[in-house]
DSSP file (Angstrom, degrees, kcal/mol; ACC not computed):
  #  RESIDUE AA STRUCTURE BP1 BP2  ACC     N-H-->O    O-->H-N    N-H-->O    O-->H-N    TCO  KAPPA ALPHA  PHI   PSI    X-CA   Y-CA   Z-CA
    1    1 A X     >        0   0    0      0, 0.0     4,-2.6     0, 0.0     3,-0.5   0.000 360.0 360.0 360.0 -70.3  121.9  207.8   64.7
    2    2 A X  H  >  +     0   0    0      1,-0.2     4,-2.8     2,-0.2     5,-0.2   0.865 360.0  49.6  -8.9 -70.7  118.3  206.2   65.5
    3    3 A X  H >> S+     0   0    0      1,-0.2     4,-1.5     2,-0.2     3,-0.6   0.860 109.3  50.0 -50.7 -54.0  118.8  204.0   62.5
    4    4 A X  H 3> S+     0   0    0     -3,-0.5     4,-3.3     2,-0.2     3,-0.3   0.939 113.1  45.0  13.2 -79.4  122.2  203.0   63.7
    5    5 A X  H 3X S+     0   0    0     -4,-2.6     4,-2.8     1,-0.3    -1,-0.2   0.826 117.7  49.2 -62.8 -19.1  120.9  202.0   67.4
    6    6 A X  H << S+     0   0    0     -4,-2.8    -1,-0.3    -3,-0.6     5,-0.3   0.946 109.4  46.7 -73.5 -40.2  117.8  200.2   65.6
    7    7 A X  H >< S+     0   0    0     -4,-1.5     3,-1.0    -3,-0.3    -2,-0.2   0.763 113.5  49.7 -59.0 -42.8  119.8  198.2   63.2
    8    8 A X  H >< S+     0   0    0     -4,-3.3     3,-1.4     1,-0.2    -2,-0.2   0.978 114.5  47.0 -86.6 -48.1  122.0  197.3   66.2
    9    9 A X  T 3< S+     0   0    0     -4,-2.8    -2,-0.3    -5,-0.3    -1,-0.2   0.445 104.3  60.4 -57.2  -1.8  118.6  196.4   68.2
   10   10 A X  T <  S+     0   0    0     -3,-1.0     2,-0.3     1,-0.2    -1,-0.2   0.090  95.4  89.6-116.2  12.9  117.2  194.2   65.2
   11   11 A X    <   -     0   0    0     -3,-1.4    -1,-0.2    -5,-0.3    -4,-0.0  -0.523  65.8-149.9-130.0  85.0  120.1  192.0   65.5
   12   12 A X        -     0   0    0     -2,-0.3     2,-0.5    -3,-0.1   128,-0.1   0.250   7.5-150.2 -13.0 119.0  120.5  189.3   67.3
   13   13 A X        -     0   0    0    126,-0.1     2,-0.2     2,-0.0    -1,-0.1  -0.956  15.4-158.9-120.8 127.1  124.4  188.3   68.8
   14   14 A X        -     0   0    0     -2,-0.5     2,-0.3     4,-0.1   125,-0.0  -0.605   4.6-159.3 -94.6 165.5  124.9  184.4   69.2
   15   15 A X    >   -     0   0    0     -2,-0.2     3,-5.0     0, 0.0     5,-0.3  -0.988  42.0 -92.2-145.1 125.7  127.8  183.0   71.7
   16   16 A X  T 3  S+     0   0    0     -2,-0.3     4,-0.2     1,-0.3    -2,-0.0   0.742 130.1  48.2 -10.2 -35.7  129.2  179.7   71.6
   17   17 A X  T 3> S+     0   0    0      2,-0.1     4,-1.2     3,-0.1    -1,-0.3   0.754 110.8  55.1 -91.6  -4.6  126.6  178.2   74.2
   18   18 A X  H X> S+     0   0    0     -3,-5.0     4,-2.0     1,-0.2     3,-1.6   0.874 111.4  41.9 -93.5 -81.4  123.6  180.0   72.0
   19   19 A X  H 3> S+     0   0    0      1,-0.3     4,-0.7     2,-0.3    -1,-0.2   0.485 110.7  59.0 -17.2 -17.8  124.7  178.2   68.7
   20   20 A X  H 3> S+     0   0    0     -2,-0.7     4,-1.4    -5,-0.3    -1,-0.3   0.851 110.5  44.3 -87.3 -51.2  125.3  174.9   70.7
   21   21 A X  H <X S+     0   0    0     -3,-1.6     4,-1.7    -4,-1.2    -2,-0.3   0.809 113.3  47.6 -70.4 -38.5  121.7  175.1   71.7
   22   22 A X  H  X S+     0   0    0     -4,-2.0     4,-1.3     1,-0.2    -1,-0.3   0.959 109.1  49.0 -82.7 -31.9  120.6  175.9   68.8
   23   23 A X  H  X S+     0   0    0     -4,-0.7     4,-1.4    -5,-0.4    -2,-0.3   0.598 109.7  62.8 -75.1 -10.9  122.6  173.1   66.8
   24   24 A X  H  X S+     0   0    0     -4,-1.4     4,-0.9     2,-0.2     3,-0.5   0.985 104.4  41.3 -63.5 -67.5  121.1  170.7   69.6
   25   25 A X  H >X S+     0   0    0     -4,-1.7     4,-2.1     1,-0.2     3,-1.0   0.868 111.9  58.0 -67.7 -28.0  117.6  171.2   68.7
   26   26 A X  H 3X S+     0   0    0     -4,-1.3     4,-1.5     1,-0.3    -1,-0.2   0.866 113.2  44.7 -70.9 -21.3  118.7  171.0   64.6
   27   27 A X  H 3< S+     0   0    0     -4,-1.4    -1,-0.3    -3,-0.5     4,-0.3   0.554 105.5  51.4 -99.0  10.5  120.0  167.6   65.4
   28   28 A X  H XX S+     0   0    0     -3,-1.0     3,-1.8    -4,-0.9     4,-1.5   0.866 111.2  51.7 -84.2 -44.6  117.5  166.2   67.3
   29   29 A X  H 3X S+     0   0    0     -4,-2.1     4,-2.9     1,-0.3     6,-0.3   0.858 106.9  57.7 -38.3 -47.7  114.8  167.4   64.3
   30   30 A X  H 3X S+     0   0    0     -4,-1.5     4,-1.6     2,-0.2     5,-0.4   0.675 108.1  47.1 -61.0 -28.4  117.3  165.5   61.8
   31   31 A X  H <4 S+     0   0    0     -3,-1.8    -1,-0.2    -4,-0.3    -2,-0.2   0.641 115.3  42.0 -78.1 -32.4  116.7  162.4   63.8
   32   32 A X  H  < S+     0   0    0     -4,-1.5    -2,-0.2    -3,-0.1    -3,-0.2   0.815 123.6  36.8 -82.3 -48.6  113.1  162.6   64.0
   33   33 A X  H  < S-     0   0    0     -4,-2.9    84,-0.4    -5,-0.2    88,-0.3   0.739  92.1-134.6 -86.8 -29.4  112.6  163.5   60.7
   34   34 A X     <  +     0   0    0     -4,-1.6     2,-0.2     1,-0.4    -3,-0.2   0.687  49.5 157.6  97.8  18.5  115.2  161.6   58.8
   35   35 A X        -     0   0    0     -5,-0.4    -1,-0.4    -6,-0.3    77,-0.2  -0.739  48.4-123.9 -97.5 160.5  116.1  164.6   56.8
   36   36 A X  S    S-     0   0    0     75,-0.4    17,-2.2    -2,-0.2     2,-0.3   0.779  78.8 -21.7 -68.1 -20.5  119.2  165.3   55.0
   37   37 A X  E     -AB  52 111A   0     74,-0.9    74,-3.5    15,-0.2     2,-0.3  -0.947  57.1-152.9-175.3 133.8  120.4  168.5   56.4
   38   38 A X  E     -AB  51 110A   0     13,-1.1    13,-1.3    -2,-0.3     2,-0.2  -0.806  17.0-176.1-135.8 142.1  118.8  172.1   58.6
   39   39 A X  E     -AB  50 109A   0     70,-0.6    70,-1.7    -2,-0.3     2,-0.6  -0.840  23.9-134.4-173.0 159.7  119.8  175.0   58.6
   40   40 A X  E     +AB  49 108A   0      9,-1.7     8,-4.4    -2,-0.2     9,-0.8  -0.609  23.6 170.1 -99.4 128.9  119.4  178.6   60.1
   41   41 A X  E     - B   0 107A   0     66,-3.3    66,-2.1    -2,-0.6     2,-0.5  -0.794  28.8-136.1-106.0 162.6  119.4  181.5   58.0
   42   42 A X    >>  -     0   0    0      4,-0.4     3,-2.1    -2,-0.3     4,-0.9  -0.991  41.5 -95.6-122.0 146.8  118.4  184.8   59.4
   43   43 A X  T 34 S+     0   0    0     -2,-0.5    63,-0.1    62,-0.4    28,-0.1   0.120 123.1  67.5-112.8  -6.4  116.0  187.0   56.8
   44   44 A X  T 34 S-     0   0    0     -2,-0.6    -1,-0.4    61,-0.2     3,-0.1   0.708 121.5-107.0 -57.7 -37.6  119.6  189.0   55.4
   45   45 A X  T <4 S+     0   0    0     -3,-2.1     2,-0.7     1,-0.1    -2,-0.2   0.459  70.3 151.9  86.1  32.8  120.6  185.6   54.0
   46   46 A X     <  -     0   0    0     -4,-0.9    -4,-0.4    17,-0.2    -2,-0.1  -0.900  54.1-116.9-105.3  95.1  123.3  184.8   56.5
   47   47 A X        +     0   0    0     -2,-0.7    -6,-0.2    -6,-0.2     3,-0.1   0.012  32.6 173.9 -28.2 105.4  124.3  181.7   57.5
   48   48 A X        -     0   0    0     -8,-4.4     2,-0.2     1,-0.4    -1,-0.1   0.896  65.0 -74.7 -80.5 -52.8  123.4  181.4   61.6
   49   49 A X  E     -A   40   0A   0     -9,-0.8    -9,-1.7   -27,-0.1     2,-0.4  -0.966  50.1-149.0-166.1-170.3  124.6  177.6   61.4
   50   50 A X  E     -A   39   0A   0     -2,-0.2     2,-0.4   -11,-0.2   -11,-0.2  -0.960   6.7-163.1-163.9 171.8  123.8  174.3   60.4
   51   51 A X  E     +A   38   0A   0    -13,-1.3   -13,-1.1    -2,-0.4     2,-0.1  -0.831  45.2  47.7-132.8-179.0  123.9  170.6   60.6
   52   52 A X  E    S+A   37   0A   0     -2,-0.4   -15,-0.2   -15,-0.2   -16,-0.1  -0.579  96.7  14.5  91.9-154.7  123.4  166.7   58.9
   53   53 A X  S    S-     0   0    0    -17,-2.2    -2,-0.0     1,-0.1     0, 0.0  -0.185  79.2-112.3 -68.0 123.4  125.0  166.2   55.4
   54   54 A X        -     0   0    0      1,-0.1     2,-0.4    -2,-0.1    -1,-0.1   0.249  28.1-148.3 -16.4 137.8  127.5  168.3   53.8
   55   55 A X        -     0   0    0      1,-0.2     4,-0.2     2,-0.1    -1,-0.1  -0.947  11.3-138.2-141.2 150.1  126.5  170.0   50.9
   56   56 A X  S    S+     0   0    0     -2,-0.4    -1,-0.2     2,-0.1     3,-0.0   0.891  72.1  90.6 -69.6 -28.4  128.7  171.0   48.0
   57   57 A X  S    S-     0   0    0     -3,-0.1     2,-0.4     1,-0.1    -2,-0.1  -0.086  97.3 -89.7 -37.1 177.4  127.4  174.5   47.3
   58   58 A X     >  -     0   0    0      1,-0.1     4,-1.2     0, 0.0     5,-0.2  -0.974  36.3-144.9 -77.5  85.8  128.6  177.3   48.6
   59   59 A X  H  > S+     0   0    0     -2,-0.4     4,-2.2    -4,-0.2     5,-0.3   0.852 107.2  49.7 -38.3 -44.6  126.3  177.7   52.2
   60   60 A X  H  > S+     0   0    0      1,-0.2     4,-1.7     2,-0.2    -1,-0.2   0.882 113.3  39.7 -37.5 -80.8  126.5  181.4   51.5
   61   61 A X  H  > S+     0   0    0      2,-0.3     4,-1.6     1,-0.2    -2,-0.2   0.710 119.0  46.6 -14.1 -68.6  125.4  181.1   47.7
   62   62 A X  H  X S+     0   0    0     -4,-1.2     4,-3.3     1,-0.3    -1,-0.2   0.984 117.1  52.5-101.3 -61.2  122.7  178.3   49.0
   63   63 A X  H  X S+     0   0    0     -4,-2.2     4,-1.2     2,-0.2    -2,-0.3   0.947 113.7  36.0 -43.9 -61.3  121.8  181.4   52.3
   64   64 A X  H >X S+     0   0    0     -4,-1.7     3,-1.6    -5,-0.3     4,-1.0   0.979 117.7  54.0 -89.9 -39.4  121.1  184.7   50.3
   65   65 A X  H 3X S+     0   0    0     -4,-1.6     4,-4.1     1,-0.3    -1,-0.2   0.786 112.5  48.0 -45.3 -51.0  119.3  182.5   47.4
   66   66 A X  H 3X S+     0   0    0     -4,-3.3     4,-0.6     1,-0.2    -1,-0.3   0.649 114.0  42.1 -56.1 -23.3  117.3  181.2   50.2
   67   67 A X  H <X S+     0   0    0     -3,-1.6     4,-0.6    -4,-1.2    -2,-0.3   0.532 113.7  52.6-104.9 -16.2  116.5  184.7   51.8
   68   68 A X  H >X S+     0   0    0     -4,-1.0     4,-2.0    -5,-0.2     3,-0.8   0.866 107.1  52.5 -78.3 -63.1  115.8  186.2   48.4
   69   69 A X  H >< S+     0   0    0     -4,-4.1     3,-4.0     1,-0.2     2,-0.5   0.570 113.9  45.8 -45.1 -95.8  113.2  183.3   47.6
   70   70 A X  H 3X S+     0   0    0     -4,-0.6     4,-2.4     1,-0.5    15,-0.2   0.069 111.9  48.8 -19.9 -49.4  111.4  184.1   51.0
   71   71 A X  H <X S+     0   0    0     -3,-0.8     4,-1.3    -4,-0.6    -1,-0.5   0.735 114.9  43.5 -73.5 -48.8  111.4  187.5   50.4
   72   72 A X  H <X S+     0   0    0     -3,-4.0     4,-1.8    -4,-2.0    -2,-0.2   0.760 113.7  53.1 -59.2 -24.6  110.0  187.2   46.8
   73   73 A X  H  > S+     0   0    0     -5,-0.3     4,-1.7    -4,-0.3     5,-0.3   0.948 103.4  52.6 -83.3 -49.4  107.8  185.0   48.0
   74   74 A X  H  < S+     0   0    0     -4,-2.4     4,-0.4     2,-0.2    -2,-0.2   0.898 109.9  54.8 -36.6 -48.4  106.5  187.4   50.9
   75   75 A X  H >X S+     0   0    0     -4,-1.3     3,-3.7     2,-0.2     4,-1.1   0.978 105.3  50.5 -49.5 -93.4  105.9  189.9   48.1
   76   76 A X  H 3X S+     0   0    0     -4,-1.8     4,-0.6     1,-0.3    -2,-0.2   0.650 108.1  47.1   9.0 -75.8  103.9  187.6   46.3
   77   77 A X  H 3<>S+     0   0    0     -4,-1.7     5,-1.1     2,-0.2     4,-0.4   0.474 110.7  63.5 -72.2   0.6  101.5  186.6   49.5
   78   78 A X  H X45S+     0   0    0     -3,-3.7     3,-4.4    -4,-0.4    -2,-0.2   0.887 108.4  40.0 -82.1 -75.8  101.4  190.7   49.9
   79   79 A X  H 3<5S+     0   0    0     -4,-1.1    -2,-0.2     1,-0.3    -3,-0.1   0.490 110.3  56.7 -41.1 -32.3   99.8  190.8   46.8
   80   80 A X  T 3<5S-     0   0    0     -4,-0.6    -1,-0.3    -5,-0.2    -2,-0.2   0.425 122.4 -91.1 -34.6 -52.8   97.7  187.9   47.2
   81   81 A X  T < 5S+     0   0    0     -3,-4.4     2,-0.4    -4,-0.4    -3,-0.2   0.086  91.5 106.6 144.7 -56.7   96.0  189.0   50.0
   82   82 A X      < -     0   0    0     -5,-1.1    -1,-0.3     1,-0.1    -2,-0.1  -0.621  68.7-131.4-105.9 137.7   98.2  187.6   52.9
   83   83 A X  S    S-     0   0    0     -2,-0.4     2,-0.2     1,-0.2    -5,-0.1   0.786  85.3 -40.1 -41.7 -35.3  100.7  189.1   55.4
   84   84 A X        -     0   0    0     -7,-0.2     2,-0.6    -6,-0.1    -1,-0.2  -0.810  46.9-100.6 164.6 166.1  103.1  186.1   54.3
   85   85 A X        -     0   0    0    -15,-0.2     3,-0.1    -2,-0.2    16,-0.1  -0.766  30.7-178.3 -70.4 108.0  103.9  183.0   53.5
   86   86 A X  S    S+     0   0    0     -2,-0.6    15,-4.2     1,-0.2     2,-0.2   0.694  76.5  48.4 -68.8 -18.8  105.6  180.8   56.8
   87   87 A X  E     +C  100   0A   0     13,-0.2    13,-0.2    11,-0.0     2,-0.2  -0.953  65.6 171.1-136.2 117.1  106.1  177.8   55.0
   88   88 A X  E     -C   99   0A   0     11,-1.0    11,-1.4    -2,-0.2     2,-0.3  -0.712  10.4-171.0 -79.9 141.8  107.7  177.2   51.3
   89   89 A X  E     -C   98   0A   0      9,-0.2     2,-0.5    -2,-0.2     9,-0.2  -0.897  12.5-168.6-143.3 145.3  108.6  173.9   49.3
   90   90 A X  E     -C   97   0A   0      7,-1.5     7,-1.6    -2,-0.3    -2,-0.0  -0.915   8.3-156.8 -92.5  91.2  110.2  172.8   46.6
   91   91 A X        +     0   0    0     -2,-0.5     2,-0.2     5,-0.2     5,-0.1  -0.328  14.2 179.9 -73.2 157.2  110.2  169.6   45.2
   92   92 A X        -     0   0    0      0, 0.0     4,-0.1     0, 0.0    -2,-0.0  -0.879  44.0-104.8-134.8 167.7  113.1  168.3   42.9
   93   93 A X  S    S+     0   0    0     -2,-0.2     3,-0.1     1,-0.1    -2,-0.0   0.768 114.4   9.5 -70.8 -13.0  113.4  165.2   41.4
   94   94 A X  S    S+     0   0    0      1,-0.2    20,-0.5    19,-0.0     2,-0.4   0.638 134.0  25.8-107.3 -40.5  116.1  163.9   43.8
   95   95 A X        -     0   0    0     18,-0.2     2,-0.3    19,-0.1    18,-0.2  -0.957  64.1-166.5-127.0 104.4  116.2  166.5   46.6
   96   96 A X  E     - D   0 112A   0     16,-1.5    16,-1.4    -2,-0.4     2,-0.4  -0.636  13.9-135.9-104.5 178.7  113.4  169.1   48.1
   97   97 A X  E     -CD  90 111A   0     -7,-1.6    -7,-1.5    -2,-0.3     2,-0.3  -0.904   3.0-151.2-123.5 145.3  113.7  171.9   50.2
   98   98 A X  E     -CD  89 110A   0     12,-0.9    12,-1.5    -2,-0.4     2,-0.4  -0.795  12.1-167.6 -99.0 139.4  111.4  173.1   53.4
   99   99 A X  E     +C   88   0A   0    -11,-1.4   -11,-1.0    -2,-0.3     2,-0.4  -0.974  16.8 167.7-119.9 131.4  111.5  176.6   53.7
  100  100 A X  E     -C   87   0A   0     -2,-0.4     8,-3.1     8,-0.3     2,-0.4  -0.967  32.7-122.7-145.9 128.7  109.8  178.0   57.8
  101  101 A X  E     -E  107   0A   0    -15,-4.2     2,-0.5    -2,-0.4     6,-0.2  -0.553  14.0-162.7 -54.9 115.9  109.8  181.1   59.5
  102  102 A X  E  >  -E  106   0A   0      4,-1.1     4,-1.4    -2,-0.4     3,-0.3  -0.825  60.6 -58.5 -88.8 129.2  111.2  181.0   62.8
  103  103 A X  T  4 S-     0   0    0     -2,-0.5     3,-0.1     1,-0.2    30,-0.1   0.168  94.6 -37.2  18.1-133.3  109.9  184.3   64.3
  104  104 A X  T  4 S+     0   0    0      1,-0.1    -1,-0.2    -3,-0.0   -61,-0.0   0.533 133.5  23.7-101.1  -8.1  110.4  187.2   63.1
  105  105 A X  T  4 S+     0   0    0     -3,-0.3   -62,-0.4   -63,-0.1     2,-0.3   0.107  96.5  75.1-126.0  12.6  114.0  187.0   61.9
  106  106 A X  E  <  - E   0 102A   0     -4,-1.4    -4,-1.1   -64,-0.3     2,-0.3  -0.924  52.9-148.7-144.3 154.1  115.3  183.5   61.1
  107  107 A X  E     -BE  41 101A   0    -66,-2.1   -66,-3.3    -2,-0.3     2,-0.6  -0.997   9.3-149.7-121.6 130.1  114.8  181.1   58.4
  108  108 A X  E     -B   40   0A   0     -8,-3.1    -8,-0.3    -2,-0.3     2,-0.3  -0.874  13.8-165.1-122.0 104.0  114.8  177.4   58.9
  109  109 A X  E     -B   39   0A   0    -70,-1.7   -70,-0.6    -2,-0.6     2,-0.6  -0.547   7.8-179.0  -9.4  80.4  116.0  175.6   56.0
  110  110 A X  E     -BD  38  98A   0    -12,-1.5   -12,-0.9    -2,-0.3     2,-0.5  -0.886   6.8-166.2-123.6 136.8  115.6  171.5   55.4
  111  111 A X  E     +BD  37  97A   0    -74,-3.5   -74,-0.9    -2,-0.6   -75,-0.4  -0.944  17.8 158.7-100.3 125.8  116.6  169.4   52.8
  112  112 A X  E     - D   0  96A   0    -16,-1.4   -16,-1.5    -2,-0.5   -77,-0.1  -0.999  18.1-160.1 172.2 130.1  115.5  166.0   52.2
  113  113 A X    >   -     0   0    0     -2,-0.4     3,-1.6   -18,-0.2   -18,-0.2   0.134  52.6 -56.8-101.9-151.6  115.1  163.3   49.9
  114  114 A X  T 3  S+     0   0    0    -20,-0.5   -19,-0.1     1,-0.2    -1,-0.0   0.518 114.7  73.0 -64.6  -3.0  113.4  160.3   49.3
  115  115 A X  T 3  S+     0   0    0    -81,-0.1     2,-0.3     2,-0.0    -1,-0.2   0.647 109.5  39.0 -91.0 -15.0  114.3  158.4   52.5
  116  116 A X  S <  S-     0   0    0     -3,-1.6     2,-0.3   -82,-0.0   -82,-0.1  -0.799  79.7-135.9-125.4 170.7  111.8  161.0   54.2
  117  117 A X    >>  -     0   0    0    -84,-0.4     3,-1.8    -2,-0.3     4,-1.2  -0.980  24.8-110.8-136.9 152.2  108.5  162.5   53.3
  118  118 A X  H 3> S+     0   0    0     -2,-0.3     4,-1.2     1,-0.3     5,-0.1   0.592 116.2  56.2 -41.5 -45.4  106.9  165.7   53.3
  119  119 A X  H 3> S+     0   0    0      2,-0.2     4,-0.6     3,-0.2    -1,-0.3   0.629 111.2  39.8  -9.1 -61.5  104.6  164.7   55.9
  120  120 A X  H <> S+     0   0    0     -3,-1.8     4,-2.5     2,-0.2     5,-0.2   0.978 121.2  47.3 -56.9 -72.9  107.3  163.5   58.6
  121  121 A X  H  X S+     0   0    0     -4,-1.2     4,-1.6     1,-0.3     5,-0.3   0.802 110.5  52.6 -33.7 -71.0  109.5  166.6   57.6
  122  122 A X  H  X S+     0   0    0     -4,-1.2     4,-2.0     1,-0.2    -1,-0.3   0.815 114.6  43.2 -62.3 -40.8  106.2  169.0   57.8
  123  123 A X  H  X S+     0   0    0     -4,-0.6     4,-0.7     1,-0.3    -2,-0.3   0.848 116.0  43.1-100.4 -17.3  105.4  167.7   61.5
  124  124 A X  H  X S+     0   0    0     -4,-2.5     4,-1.6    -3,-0.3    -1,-0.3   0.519 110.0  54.1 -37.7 -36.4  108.7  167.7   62.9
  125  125 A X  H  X S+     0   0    0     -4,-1.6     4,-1.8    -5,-0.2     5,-0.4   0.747 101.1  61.9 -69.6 -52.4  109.7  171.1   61.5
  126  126 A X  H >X S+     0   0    0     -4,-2.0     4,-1.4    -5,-0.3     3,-0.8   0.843 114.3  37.0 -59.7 -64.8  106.4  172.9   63.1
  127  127 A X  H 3X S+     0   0    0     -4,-0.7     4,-0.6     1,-0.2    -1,-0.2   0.717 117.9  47.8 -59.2 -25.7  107.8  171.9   66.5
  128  128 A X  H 3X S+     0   0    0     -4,-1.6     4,-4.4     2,-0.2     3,-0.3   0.880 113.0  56.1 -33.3 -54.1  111.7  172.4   65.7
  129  129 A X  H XX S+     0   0    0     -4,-1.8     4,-2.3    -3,-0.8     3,-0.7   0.977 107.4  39.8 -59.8 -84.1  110.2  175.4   64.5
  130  130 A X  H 3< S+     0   0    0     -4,-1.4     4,-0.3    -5,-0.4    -1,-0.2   0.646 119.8  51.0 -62.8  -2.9  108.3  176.8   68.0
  131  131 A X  H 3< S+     0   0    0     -4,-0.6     4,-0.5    -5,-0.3     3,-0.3   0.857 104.6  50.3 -70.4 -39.2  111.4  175.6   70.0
  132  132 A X  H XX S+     0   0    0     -4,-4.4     4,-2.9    -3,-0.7     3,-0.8   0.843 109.4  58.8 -74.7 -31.1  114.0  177.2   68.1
  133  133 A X  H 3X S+     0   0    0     -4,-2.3     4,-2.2     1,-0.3    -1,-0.3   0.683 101.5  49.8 -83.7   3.4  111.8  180.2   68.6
  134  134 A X  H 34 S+     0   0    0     -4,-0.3     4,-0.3    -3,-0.3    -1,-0.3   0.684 104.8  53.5 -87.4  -6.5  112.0  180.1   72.0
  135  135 A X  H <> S+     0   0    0     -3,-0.8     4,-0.6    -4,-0.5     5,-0.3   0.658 116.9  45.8 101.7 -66.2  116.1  179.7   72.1
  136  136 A X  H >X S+     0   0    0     -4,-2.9     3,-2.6     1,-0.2     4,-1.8   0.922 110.2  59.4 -57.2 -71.9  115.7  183.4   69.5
  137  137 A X  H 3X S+     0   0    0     -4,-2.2     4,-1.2     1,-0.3    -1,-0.2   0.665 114.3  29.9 -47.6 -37.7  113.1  184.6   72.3
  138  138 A X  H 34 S+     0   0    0     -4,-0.3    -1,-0.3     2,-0.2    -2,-0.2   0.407 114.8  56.9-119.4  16.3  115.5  184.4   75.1
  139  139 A X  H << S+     0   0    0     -3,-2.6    -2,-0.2    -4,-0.6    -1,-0.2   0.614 120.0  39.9 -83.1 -37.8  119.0  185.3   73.3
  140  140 A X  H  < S+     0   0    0     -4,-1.8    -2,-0.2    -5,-0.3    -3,-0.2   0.686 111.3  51.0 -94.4  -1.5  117.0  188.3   72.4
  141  141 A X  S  < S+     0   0    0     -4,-1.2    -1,-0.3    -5,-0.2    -3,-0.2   0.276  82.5 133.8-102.0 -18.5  115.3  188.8   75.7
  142  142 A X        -     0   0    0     -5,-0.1     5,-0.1     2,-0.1    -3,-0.1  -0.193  61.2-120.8 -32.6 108.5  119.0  188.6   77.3
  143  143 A X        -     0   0    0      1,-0.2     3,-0.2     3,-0.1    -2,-0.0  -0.376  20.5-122.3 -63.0 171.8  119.6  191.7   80.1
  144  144 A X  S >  S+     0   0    0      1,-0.2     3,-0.5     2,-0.2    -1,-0.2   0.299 112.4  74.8-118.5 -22.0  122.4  193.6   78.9
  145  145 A X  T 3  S+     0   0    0      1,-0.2    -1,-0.2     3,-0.0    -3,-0.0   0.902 101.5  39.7 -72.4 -49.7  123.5  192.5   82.7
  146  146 A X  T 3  S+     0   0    0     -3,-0.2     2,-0.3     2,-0.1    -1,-0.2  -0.020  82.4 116.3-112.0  20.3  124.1  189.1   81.5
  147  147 A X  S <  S-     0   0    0     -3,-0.5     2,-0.4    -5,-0.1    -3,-0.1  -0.868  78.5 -99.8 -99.9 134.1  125.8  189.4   77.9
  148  148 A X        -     0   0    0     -2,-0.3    -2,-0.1     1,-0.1    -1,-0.0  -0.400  44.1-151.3 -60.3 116.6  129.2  187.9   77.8
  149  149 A X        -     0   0    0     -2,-0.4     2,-0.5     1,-0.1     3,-0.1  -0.169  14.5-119.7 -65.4 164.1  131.7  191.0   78.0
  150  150 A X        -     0   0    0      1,-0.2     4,-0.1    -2,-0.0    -1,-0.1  -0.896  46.1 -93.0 -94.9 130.6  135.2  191.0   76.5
  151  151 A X        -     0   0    0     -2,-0.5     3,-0.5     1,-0.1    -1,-0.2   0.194  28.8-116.0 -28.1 171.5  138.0  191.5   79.2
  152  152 A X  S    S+     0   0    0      1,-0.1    -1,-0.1     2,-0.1    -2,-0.0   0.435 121.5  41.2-109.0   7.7  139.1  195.1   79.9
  153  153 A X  S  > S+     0   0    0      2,-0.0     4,-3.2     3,-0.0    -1,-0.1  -0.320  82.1 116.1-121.7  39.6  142.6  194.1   78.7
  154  154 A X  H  > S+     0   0    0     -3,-0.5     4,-1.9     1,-0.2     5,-0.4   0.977  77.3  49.1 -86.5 -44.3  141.2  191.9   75.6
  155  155 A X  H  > S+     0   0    0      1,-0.2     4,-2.1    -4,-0.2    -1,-0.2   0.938 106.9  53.4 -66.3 -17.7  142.8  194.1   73.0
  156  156 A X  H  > S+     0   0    0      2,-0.2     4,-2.0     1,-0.1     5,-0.3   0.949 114.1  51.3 -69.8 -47.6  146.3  194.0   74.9
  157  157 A X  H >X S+     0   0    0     -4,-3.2     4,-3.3     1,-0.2     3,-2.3   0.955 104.1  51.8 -26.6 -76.9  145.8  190.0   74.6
  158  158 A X  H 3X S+     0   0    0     -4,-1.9     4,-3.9     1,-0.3     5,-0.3   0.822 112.1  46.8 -54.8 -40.9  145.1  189.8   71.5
  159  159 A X  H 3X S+     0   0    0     -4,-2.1     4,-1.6    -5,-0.4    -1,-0.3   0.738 104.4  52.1  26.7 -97.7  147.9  191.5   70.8
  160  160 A X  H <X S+     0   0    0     -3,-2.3     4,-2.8    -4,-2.0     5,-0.2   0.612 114.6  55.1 -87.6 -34.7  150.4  189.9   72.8
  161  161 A X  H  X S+     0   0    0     -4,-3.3     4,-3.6    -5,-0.3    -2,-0.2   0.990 107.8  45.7 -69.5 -39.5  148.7  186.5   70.9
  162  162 A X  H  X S+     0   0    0     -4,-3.9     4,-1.8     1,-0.2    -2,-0.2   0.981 113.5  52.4 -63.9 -36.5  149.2  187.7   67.5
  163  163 A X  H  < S+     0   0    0     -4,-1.6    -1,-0.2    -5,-0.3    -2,-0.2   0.891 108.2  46.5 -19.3 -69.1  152.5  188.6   68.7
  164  164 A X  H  < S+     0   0    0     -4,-2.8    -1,-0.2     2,-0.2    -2,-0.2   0.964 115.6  51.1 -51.9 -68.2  153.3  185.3   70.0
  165  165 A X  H  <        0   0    0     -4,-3.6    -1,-0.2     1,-0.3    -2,-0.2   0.828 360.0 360.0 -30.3 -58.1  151.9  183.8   66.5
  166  166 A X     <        0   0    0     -4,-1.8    -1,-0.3    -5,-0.1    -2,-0.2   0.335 360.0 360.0 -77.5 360.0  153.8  185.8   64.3
């Protein structure tokens, strides 16, 4: 049961206005920085959201691949010496990747070609980066007073919509 109530406490629940906020600050970074495309993973490999250019993958596929590097790579800086790595990249010959920790739970993703440089990317991302964790800080700092409830007749709704549907 412990494990249960911890697991429920080490997880974060977004709402329509938290995801708005949070895709606010990924597109003001994309604007500043001129990269192709952010997005938030949380350290499971689970798509929180994202924005800027489309990408053909499969966002899942492209999410736990991203949370597996991180996590090998964490292993790695264990080994090494260091508590972790915060920051990853990849160069490609057309496309690289940013990899930053957002607190203690989130990964923030950027992809970006030649039209930007690492540099731009790098100094824009640290401040994306301590905003977004203030956004986590106070979803997760939310009184229990002030989390959006479900009605006390939501399942008779829903219901009465699928009803309606079907």
């Amino acid at each position: 049961m412990t494990r249960d109530s911890k697991l429920r406490d080490d997880r974060l629940v977004f709402y329509a206005n938290d995801v708005e906020r949070l895709e606010g600050e990924l597109d003001g970074f994309l604007e500043l920085s001129g990269a192709r495309s952010a997005f938030l993973i949380d350290r499971d490999g689970h798509l929180v959201t994202r924005r800027g250019e489309p990408m053909a993958q499969s966002m899942e596929s492209v999410s736990a691949l991203i949370a597996g590097s991180f996590a090998a790579t964490r292993e790695m800086a264990r080994q090494l010496g260091e508590n972790e790595f915060s920051v990853l990249f990849h160069q490609g010959a057309r496309d690289s990747i940013q990899l930053q920790l957002v607190g203690d739970r989130t990964l923030l993703a950027i992809v970006f070609d030649q039209r930007t440089n690492l540099g731009l990317v790098r100094f824009y991302a640290k401040e994306a980066a301590r905003r977004l964790e203030g956004v986590f800080g106070e979803i997760s700092n939310r009184p229990a007073s002030k989390q959006p409830m479900l009605s006390d007749n939501f399942s008779e709704d829903a219901a009465a919509a699928l009803d309606k549907l079907f």
